[in-house]
Structure formats: C-alpha cells, structure tokens
N, C-alpha and C positions, 0 to 999 in steps of 0.2 A: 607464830605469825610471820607469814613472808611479807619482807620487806618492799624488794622489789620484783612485783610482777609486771605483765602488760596492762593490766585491766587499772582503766585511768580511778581514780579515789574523787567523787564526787561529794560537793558538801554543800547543803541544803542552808539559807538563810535562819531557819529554825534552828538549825545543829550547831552552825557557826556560835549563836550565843552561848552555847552550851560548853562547861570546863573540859577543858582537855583533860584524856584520861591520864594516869600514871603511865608513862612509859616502863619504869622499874619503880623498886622502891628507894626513896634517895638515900645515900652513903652517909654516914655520920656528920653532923654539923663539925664544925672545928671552935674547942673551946674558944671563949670569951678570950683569956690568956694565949692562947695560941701566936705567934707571929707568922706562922710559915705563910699564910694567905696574902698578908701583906706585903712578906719577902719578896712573895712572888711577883706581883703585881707593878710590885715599884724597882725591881732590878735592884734591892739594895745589898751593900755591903755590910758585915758587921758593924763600920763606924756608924752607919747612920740607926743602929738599933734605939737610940735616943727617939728620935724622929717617929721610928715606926709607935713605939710606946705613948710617944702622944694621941699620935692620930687612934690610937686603940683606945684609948681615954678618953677622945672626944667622940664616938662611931656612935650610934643609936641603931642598933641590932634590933632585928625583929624578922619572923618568920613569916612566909608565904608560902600558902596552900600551893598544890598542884593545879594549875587554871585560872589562878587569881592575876589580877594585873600587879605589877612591879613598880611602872614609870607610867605616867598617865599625861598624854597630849593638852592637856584642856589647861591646867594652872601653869603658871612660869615655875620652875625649877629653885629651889632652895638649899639643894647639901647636892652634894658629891656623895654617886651612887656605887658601890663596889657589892659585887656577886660573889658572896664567899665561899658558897657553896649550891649545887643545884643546876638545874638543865632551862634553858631560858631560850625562847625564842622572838625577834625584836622584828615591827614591822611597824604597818600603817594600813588602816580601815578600808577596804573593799567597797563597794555602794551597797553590797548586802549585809556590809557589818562586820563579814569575816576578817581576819588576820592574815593580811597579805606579808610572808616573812622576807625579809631582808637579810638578817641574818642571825646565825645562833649564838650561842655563848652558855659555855660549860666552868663552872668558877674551880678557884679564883679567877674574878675576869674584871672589870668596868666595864658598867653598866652605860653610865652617862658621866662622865667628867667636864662637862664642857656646857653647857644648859643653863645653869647654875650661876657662873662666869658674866654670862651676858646678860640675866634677870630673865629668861625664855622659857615657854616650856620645852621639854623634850620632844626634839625632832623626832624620834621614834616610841611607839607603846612595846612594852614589853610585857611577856606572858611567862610564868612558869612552865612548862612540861614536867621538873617532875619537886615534890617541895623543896625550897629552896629560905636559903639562909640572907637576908643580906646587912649590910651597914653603910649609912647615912652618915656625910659628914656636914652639917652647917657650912653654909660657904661664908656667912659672918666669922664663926668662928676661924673658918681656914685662913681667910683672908688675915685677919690678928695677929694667929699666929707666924705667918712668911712674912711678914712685915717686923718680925722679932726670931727669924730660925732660916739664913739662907741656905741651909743645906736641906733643910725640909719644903722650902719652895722648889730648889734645884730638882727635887724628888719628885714634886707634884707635876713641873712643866715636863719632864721626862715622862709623865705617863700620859698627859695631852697628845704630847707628839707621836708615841708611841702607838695610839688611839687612831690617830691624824695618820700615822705610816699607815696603818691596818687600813683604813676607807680608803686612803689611796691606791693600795693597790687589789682590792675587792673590786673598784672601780674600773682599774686596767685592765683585770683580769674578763670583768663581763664585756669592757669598748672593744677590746683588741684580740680576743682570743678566741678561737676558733669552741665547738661544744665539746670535740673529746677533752681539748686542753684545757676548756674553764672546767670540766670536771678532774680532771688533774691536779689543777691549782687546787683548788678545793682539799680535795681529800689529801693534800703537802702542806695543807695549813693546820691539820687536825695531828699529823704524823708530829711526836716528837723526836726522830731521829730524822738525817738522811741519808743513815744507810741501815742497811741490814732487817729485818722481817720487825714487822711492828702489827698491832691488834689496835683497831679503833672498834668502839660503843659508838654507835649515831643514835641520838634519842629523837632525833627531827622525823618525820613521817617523808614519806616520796614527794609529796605535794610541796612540804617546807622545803625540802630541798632543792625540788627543781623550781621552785620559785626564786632561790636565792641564783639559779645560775642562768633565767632569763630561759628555761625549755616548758616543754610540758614534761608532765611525769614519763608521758610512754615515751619521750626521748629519750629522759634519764634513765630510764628500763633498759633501753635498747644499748646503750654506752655500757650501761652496768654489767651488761651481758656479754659484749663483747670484750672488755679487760677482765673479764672470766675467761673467755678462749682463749686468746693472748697470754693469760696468767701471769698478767699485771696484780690479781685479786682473786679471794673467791669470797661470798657474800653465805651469812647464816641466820637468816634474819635481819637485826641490827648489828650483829657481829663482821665486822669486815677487818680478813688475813690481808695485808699485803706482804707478798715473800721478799722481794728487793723493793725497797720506796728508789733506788735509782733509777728504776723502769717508769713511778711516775714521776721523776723529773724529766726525762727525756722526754712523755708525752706531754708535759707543760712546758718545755720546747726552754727547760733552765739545764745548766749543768750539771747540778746536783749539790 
C-alpha cells in the first residue's frame, strides 16, 4: 500500500465509526517487570530506580484492541495515563464523528499527564492504530505518594513539562512555519538522531498526517514528492529513508 499518493483519501460519516484497521501487527508488549518504558519516559537515572518501582506497583495495565478508544472526552480524568507500547492517534470529534488528529504518539510515550491534576476530562480522544499496551496511575494515589518521595514528584513535574515543551512547540511549528518546514519539523521530531541516515515506520495514514500539519493530503503528497527529488527522503509505503536528517534541519530553518 502506497502511502502517499495524489489522490485525496475520503472518509464517509459511516466508515468514520468504524475501528481503524491494523496498520502492522504490534511489537511485543514490555513485561509487567520491565523498567525500560518507564526509564524512558521519565528521563531517569539509576538513582531514582526506587521511584520508577513504585509507580510500577501502583500502574493498572491493561490492553487495547486496534481502534478502540484509549482516553475518552466525556468523564473528568482519574490516573495519569502512559502508552507503553502501541501506535496511537490523539484528536477531537468532527461534526461527522470522525477523528480529527492532532497528533500521534508511538510508546513509550504519555498519553495525558495533566487532566487528572485538574479533576477534567481529557482535552483530547485518543484512538489506537495498532494494539496497544498501556498503564494508569491513580492521581489519589500519585498525589500520596510525592507528598512522601520528593524525588518521585521531581520525576513527575519533569514529564508535565516535558509534555508542556512538546505542545509548545507543535504549536510554533504550525503558527510560524512555512508547509515545507512544518513538514520538516515534523518528520525531526520522529528522527532519533541528528545526524546521519536514519529509517522511520509512520503508522498515521496521509489524512492523520496532514491533519496534524494544518494541509490537505494532496499538499502533503506534493512536499513528499518533492524531498524525494531533492533527496532529502525517499518514501516505501510507510517506510521513510532519510539519508542525512541535517538536510531536514536546514529545511525546518534549525541548525541541526
């Protein structure tokens, strides 16, 4: 299946209710005992391995199908939400019901940190793409505990902010930057290097994408196309080469 062609991807009020398919099949959950998900999420150091073992002790895991909802707009927020594993897509309801996306999120990631805090529901619905893993923290309980572990509160307002960096600059990227370079940002934010040849998986379809960067799809077509001539990229499917990620900092108008 090609990813991106010219021909725009229409979707019908009827289809919209209907689960999104499996994009792939998803990659091994991460055992119960695992830490690494958590590692990652919270930037922590070995000292704080205490910390991560609590919050592992307190999570209430449970699995979600491909297409199922995640975070649901309608109730206020109760635990702190982390994506441990899984392909997820986050937005807010169309007038036809569809899934209008904002943005993706491939775990380990957080989901909603912040909801919770306030007694709100979650500002955004979030959708599986493909099954996904995740774990729930009580915000009673969380609260409890940083009120008795300042370095496991330290941990938590570190991933708020971290959260809080990420929307801020999603935000500046769609105010301020032109389409080739919000699609540069973009695809600098999936790269985990910045330098050297790297391989991204995009499991969001054309539509999610150019939703999240404010185009239509056939403009996104059209960019996609053209950082192929260029050979900023070449695209195989869902598979996207980039040879040097310094070619798209230059076109997101960063150093590198």
């Amino acid at each position: 299946m090609e990813m991106f062609t010219a021909r725009a991807e229409g979707i019908s009020p009827a289809a919209a209710s209907l689960p999104r398919p499996r994009r792939r099949i998803a990659a091994p959950p991460p055992s119960p005992a695992d830490p690494a998900p958590w590692r990652r999420v919270l930037s922590a150091s070995p000292l704080a391995q205490p910390e991560i073992e609590t919050l592992m002790r307190l999570a209430r895991r449970r699995t979600v199908a491909a297409g199922d909802l995640i975070l649901d707009t309608r109730l206020p927020a109760r635990s702190l939400v982390l994506l441990l594993s899984g392909d997820v897509v986050m937005g807010s309801r169309a007038c036809d019901g569809s899934l209008r996306t904002e943005r993706s999120v491939n775990g380990p990631a957080w989901l909603d940190v912040s909801a919770a805090w306030l007694g709100l529901p979650c500002a955004m619905e979030a959708q599986a793409l493909s099954d996904a893993v995740v774990a729930e923290l009580p915000i009673d309980d969380v609260t409890r505990l940083m009120t008795q572990n300042p370095t496991l509160a330290g941990l938590l307002c570190q991933a708020l902010a971290q959260q809080v960096r990420q929307i801020t600059l999603a935000s500046r990227n769609l105010l301020h930057n032109d389409a080739p370079a919000r699609l540069a940002q973009w695809l600098l934010q999936r790269c985990p290097s910045r330098s050297g040849p790297v391989e991204l998986r995009l499991q969001e379809r054309k539509r999610d994408i150019a939703q999240q960067l404010a185009m239509s799809p056939e403009t996104l077509s059209r960019l996609m196309r053209s950082f192929q001539t260029r050979g900023v990229l070449s695209v195989r499917g869902y598979q996207v080469r980039v040879p040097e990620v310094a070619e798209l900092c230059t076109l997101a108008g960063q150093d590198g």
